[in-house]
N, C-alpha and C positions, 0 to 999 in steps of 0.2 A: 753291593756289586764289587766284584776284584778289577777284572781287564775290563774298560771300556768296549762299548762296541765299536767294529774296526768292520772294513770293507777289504773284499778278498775276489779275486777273478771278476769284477767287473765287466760284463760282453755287453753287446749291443742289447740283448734282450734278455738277461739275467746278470744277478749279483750272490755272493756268498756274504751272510753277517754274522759275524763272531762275536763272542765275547764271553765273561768266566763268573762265577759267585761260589761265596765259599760254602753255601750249603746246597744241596741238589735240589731243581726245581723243577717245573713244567713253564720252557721257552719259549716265546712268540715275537714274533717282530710283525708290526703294524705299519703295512707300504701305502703313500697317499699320494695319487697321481698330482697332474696341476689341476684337474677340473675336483680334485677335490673328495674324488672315489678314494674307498680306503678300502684295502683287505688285507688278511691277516694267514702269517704262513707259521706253521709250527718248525721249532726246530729239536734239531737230535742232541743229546747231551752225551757227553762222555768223562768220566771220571780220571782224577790222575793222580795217583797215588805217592805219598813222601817216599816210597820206596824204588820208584823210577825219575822222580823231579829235583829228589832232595832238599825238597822245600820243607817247613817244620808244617803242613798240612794240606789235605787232599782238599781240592777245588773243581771244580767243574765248566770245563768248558761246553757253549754252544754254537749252533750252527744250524742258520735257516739257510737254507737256500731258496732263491724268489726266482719264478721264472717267469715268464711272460709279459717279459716289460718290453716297451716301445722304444725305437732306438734314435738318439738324439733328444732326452726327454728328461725331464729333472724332477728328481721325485724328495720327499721326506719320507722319514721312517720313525717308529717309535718302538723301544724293547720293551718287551714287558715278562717277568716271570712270576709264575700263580697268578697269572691275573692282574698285578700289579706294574705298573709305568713304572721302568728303572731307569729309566733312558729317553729325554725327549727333547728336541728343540729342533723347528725348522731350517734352521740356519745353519746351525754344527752338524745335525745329523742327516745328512740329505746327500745325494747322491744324481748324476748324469750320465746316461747311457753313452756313449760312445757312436757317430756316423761321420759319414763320409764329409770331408771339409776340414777349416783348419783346427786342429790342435794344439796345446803346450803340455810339456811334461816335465818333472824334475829328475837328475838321477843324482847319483854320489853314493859312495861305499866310505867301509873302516870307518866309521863311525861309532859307533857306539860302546864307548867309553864312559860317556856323564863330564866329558871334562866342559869348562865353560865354554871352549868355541865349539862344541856342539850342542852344545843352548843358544849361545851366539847362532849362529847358522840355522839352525832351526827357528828361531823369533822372524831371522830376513824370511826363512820358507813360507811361515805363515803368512806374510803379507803379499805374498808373489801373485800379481791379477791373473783370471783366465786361466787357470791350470787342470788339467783332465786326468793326471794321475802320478805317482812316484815310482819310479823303478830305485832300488837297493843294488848295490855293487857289490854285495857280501862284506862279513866280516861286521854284521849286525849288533853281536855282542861281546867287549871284550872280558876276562882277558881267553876265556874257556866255551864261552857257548854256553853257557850253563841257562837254568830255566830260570833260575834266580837272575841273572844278570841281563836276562832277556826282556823280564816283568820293568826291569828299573830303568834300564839303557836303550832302552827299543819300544816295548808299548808302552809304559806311560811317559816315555818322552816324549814319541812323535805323538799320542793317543791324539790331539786336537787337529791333527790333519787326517789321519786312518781313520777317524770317523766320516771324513768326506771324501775322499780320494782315498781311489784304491793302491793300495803298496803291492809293486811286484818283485819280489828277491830272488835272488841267486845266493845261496849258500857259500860264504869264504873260507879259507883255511882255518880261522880261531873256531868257527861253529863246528868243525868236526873231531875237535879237542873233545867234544861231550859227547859220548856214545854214537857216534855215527851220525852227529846233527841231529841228534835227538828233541833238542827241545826248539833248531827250527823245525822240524815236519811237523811236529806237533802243533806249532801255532799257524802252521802256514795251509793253504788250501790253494792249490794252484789251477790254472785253466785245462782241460782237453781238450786236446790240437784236433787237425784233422786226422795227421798221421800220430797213430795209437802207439805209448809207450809201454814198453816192457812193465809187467807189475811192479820187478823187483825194484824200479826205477821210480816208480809215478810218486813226482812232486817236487823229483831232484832236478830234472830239465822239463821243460814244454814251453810251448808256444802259443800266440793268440794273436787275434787281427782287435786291429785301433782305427778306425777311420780307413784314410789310404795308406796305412802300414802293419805289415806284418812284423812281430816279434818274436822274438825264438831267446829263449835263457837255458845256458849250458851251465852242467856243473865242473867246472874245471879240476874238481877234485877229482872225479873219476878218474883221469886219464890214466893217471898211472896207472889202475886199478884193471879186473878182468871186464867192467863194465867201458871200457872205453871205446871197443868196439861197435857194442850195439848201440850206444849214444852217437857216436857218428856216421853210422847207417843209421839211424831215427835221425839226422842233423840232415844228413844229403836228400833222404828223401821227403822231410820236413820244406824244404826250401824249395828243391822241386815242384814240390805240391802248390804253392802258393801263385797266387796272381795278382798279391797287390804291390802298385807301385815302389814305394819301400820297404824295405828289408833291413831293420835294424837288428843285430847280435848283442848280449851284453851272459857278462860273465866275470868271475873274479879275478883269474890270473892274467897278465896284459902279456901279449907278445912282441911286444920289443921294450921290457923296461931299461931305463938309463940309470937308476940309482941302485939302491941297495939289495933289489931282486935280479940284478944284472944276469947272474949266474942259476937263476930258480931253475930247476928242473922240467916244473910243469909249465913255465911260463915258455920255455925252449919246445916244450910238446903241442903248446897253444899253437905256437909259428907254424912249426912242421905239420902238423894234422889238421888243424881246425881252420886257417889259413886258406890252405888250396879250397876246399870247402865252399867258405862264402865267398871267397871272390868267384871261384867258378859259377855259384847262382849270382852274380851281380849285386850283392848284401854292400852298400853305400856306408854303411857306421858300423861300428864294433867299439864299445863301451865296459870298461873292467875297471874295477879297485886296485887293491894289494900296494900299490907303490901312493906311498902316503905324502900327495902334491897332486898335480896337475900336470898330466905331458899328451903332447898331441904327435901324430906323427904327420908327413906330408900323407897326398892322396897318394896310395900304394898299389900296386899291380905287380904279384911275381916278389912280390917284397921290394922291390925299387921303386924310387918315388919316381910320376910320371905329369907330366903339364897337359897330357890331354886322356879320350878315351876313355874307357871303364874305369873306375877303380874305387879303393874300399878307403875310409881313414880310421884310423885309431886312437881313441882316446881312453887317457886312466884318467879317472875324478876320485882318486881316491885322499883326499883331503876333507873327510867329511865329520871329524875331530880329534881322533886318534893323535898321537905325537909327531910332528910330521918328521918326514925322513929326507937325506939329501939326493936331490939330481944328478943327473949327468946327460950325456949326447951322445946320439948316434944319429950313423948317416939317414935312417927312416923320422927321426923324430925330426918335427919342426919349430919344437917351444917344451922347455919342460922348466917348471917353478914350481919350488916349496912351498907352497901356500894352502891353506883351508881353503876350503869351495867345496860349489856343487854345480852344476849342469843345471842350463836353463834351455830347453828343447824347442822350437816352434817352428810346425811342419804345418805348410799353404803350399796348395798343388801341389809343383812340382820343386819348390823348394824348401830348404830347411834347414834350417840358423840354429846354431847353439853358443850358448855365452857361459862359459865359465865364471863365475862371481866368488870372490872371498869374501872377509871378514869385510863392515861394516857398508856392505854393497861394492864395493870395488872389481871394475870390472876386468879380469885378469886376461882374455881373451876373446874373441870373436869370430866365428868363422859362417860363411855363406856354405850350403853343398846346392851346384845345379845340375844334375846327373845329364851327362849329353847322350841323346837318343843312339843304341848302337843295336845296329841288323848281325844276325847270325851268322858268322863262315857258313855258306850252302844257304843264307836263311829266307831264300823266296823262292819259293814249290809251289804245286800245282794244290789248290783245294780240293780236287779229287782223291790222291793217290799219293797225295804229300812226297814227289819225285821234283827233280830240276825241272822237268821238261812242263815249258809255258807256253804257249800262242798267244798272238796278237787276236785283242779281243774277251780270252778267257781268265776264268777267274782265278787267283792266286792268294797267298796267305805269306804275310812277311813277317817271320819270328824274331823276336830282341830282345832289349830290356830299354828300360825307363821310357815306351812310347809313350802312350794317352795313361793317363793321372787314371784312370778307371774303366770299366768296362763300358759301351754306346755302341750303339746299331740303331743302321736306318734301313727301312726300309719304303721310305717312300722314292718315288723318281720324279725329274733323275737325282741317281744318287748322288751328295753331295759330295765335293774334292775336301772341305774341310770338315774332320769330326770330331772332336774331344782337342782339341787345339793340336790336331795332328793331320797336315800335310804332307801328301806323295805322288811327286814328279815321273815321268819316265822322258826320257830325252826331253826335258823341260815341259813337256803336256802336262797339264795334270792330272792324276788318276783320281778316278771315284773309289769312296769306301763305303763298306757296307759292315764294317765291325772294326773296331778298335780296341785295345787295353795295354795294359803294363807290357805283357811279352806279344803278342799275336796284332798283326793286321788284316782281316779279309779285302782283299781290293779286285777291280778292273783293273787287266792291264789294256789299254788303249787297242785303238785297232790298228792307229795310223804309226806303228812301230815295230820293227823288225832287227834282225840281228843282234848286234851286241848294245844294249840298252842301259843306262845308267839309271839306275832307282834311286831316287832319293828322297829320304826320310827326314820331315823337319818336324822340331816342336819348339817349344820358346826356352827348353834349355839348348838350343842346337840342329845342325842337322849330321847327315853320315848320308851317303855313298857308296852302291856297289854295282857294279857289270852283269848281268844275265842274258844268256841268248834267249832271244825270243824269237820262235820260231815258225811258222805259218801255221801249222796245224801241228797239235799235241793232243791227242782225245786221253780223258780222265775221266773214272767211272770217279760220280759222286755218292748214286744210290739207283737199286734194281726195284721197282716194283710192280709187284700184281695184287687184281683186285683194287686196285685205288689205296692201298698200303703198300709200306715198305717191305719185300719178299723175303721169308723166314722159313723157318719150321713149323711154325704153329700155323703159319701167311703161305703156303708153296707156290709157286706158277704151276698151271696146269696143262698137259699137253691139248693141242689143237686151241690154249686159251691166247690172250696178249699180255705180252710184259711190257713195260714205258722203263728204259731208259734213263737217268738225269744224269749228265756228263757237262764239262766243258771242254774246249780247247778244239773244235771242231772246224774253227776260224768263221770268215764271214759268211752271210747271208744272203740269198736273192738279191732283197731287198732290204736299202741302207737303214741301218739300226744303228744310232748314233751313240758311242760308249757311255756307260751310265745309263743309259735309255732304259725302258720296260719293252719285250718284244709286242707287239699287236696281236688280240686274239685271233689269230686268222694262218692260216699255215706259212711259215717261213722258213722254207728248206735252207741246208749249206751247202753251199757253191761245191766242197768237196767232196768226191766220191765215198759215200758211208757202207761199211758192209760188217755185218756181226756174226760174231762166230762162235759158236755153241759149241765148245770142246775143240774138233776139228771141223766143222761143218762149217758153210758159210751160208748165211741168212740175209736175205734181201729184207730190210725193212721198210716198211712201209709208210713212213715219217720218220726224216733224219732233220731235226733244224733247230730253231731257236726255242724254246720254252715260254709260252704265250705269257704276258706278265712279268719276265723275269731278265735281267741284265746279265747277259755271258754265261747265260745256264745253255744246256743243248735237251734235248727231249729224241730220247731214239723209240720207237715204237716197233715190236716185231713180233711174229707168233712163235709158239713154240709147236714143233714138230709133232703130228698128232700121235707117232710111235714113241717118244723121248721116254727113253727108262726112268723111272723115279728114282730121287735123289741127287747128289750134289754134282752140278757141273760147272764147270770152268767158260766162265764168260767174257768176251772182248770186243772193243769194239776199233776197228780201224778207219781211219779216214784217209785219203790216199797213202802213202805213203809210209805212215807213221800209224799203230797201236799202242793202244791201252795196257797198263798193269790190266793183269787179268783180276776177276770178282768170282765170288759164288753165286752161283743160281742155285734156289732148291727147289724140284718138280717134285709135285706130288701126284700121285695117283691119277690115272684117266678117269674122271668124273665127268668129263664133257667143259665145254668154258662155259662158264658162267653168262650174264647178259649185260653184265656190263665189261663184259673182255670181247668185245666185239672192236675190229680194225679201227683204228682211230685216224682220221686224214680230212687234211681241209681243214673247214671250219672247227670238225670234230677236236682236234687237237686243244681248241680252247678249254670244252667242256670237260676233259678228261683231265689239263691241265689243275682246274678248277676246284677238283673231286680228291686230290692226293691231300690228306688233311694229317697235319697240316703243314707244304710243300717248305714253307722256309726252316722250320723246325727240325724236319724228317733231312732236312739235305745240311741243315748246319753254317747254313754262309751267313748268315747274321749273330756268328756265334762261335769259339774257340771251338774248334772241332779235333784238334791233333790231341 
C-alpha cells in the first residue's frame, strides 16, 4: 500500500475513503456499525501518471464512498484490495458521524514543511481528547505543492490522524505553485453544499454543516482571478441558504495581517470583498493561514472593533510549522505572537472557545465567543404576508441571528413562553412560541397590547430590543383553501363551491381566548366587522373567527359566486378598517360544489377545521415559512 487510508467529506450520514497502491487493484472498504453489522462498498480507482505527478511512478488512487450511515454514530472500517486486508484496526481506523451537540475541532495552516515543530505539533495533535475533525488553513505542502512533497509533508505525516478524522482544506498560495493545485485536487475530495458550485470550481470552495455549525471554505486564490465573482455569488448565497446557528469561514489569506503580508494584494481583497459578506450573514469566526504566527483580531463590525452587538472575529493560525515570520499591530488586531500552534475549537450550544496552543502545549491564547441574540432592522411581520402590520392577538415571526441553538416547535397548548432557551417579552408579558431557530421566531403577540410595543428577545447569550406598532386589527392571508386542500391549479375553488379562509390579525373574539390558548371547537366569531372581496366584489362570509384548535389563527369561510369566471383572481380579506395583502384564488370550471363544500357555521367550523390535512403543515407556523 502507498497512501494510507484517510477520511474525506465526513456528513452526518456519509463518508469519502481514500487511499493509493502502487499496482492497480479491485478496492473495497469494509464499514462495521457498533452492533457489529458489517458491509462492504466498492470503490472507484483512478490512475496517475509520472507524466502529470512527476513522481518516478504511476500509482493508483481509491475511493469508496459510503453512504447511509447514521448520524452521531462511531463506526470502524477495514480496506481491502483483491480481496485482501490492507488496512485494519478498530481504533486507528474508525470514524464518527457528526449531530447536533457539543463538538472539538483542530485547525492551523503553513504547515507542511517536515520541519521538527511540525512533528512537534502534530505528536501534541495526536493526543488532543474528543476531537470530531481538522480543518487545514492552506499552504499544506511546501515549498511548491508538488505531489512529491504532498505524499511526505502532508499524508504521511498527519496519515495517524486522517485515518480517523476527517481533514478539511482550503488550498494556500505554495499549492498553486504546481499546475493550478494540481496535486491538492487530486488528493482531496470535498463536500456538496446546498447551494451548487460552478463545475469549473468544484473542490476549490464549498461548504458543509457539523452539528450546530455550518462551514463554508473559500479559495482566496481566486480572487484576483475571473473566478472571483462567481465564488462570491456562490459565498452570499451559500450563507443565505443556511440555518445553523454558527457560521464559521476559513480560508488562506487573513484580512488584516500585521506582519510580513501587511501589503498582500489578496489579503487587501479578503477585507474589501469577502468581508462585507460574512458579516452581513452574521458568520461569528473567520479562520486563515499565510502569516506564519498567531494573530487574533478584536470582535469586528464594519471593520472597527466593537464591545457590543453582532460581529465577526478573526483569526490567523498560521504557525503550523513553516519558518515563522515577524508580527506587528493594527488597530483591528487584539494579540499577534510569532509562535508555532494550532487551534483548539470547542463549540456547546450557544458557545465557542478556541485556545491557540504552541510548542510543548503552551497555551498561547484563549478566547470565549457568546453571540448576543440580534432581531432584524424591520425584523417582526406578520406570518401571513411577511408585512409590519401586526395585531394584538395575531401571529407574528421575528427574523435575526444567533436566537435558539436549533430548530423546535410546539405545538401543543398552551403554547409555551420558553422554547429552545429562547424567551420573548412584549411590554414585559410574555409571548408564546410556536417555532424557534438560529434566524426565525414564530410567536403570539399577546392580546392585552397595543400601540407602540417593545419586543424583547432573550437567550443566555443575551437579550436585544425593538418598538413595533401593534395595532388592533391587521388581517393577513396565511393560506386559501378548497376541498379540504390548499387551493391551486391542480386544487381550483369552484364556483357556487366554499373556500376556508386561514388568516390572522383579525383581533379578538366573542368569547375570551386566552393568548397561547387552542380556540374551542365550536364557533367563535371576531368582534370585527369581516368582509371579503373577490377582485372587486364584496362577499359576506359566512364564518369569520378563530380557527377551532389553533392559537391566533383566524378561519374565514365564504362561497364563491355561482357565475365567477375560471381562473386567477385576486383575493382580500378586510376587517374594519384595515386589509389584507391581496392572495390568488384559482377557480375552476362550473362543475357544481362538491359535498363537502357545503356552508360551514357553528359547530360545522370544527369539522372542517379538522379535515384541512395537514392544517399546521399546510399553513407553516410551526415552521420557517419566509
Amino acid at each position: 500500500m502507498g497512501r494510507q487510508p484517510y477520511l474525506q467529506r465526513l456528513l452526518a450520514q456519509s463518508v469519502s475513503i481514500l487511499w493509493t497502491t502502487a499496482q492497480q487493484g479491485s478496492g473495497s472498504v469494509i464499514v462495521t456499525d457498533p452492533n457489529g453489522v458489517a458491509f462492504t462498498v466498492s470503490g472507484a480507482v483512478r490512475s496517475f501518471l509520472p507524466s502529470e505527478t512527476g513522481l518516478a511512478a504511476t500509482y493508483y488512487q481509491y475511493q469508496a464512498d459510503v453512504a447511509g450511515l447514521r448520524e452521531g454514530t462511531s463506526y470502524s472500517y477495514a480496506v481491502a484490495v483483491d480481496g485482501q486486508i490492507v488496512a485494519y484496526g478498530p481504533s486507528q481506523y474508525s470514524f464518527t458521524t457528526p449531530a447536533p451537540g457539543k463538538f472539538s475541532f483542530l485547525a492551523f495552516g503553513d504547515s507542511g514543511d517536515g520541519s521538527p515543530q511540525q512533528l512537534a505539533l502534530t505528536q501534541q495533535m495526536l493526543v488532543e481528547p474528543g476531537l470530531a475533525k481538522v480543518i487545514h488553513l492552506g499552504d499544506l505542502a511546501y515549498e511548491s505543492g508538488t505531489f512529491a512533497q504532498f505524499e511526505a509533508n502532508y499524508f504521511a505525516l498527519y496519515a495517524p490522524l486522517m485515518s480517523r478524522l476527517p481533514f478539511f482544506a482550503t488550498p494556500g498560495n505554495h499549492e498553486y505553485l504546481t499546475d493550478n493545485a494540481a496535486a491538492f485536487m487530486a488528493g482531496s475530495s470535498a463536500p456538496v453544499g446546498n447551494v451548487p458550485v460552478p463545475a469549473a470550481d468544484l473542490g476549490r470552495y464549498y461548504s458543509f454543516d457539523w452539528g450546530d455549525a455550518h462551514f463554508v471554505a473559500i479559495d482566496s486564490n481566486l480572487l484576483p482571478t475571473a473566478a472571483e465573482t462567481r465564488m462570491l455569488a456562490w459565498l452570499d448565497a451559500d450563507l443565505a441558504a443556511t440555518g445553523k446557528y454558527w457560521k464559521i469561514v476559513f480560508l488562506h489569506h487573513p484580512p488584516y495581517p500585521t506582519g510580513t503580508h501587511l501589503a498582500d494584494p489578496i489579503c487587501a481583497q479578503v477585507q474589501q470583498s469577502v468581508n462585507p459578506i460574512v458579516e452581513a450573514h452574521g458568520v461569528q469566526l473567520v479562520l486563515s493561514g499565510h502569516e506564519h504566527g498567531y494573530e487574533r483580531s478584536w470582535p469586528l463590525a464594519g471593520g472597527q472593533p466593537v464591545n457590543s452587538g453582532p460581529s465577526t472575529t478573526y483569526v490567523i493560525s498560521g504557525g503550523g510549522g513553516m519558518v515563522l515570520e515577524d508580527v506587528g499591530s493594527l488597530p483591528q488586531c487584539a494579540l499577534s505572537v510569532a509562535a508555532f500552534n494550532y487551534l483548539r475549537v470547542d463549540i456547546d450550544g450557544s458557545q465557542l472557545s478556541f485556545s491557540a496552543i504552541g510548542l510543548g502545549g503552551n497555551v498561547i491564547d484563549t478566547v470565549t465567543l457568546n453571540p448576543p441574540p440580534v432581531v432584524a432592522a424591520n425584523g417582526v411581520l406578520s406570518i401571513g404576508d411577511f408585512t409590519p402590520a401586526v395585531a394584538a392577538g395575531s401571529l407574528a415571526s421575528i427574523f435575526g441571528q444567533n436566537l435558539a441553538i436549533r430548530s423546535s416547535s410546539s405545538s401543543a397548548f398552551p403554547l409555551p413562553t420558553q422554547l429552545g432557551g429562547v424567551t420573548v417579552t412584549a411590554n414585559g408579558l410574555p409571548v408564546p412560541l410556536l417555532y424557534v431557530s438560529p434566524t426565525q421566531l414564530n410567536v403570539q403577540i399577546p392580546y392585552a397590547v397595543a400601540g407602540q410595543v417593545t419586543i424583547r428577545v432573550a437567550t443566555a447569550n443575551g437579550s436585544i430590543s425593538t418598538v413595533i406598532p401593534v395595532m388592533p386589527v391587521a388581517p393577513s392571508i396565511l393560506a386559501v383553501t378548497a376541498q379540504n386542500a390548499v387551493c391551486s391549479a391542480t386544487n381550483p375553488a369552484l364556483p357556487s363551491g366554499y373556500v376556508t379562509v386561514y388568516a390572522t390579525g383579525l383581533g379578538p373574539a366573542d368569547s375570551s381566548v386566552a393568548t397561547g390558548q387552542a380556540a374551542p371547537f365550536s364557533a367563535n366569531s371576531v368582534a370585527a366587522p369581516v368582509q371579503v372581496w373577490l377582485d372587486e366584489a364584496a362577499l359576506q362570509p359566512s364564518y369569520a373567527g378563530m380557527a377551532p384548535g389553533f392559537a391566533g389563527l383566524n378561519q374565514i369561510n365564504f362561497k364563491i359566486p355561482a357565475g365567477c369566471t375560471p381562473g386567477s383572481h385576486q383575493l382580500r380579506i378586510s376587517a374594519g378598517p384595515a386589509s389584507s395583502q391581496p392572495a390568488s384564488l384559482i377557480v375552476g370550471s362550473a362543475t357544481g360544489a362538491a359535498e363537502t363544500d357545503k356552508p360551514v357555521t357553528g359547530a360545522g367550523v370544527a369539522s372542517q377545521a379538522r379535515n384541512l390535512v395537514p392544517p399546521a403543515e399546510a399553513l407553516g407556523i410551526f415552521a420557517a415559512r419566509r
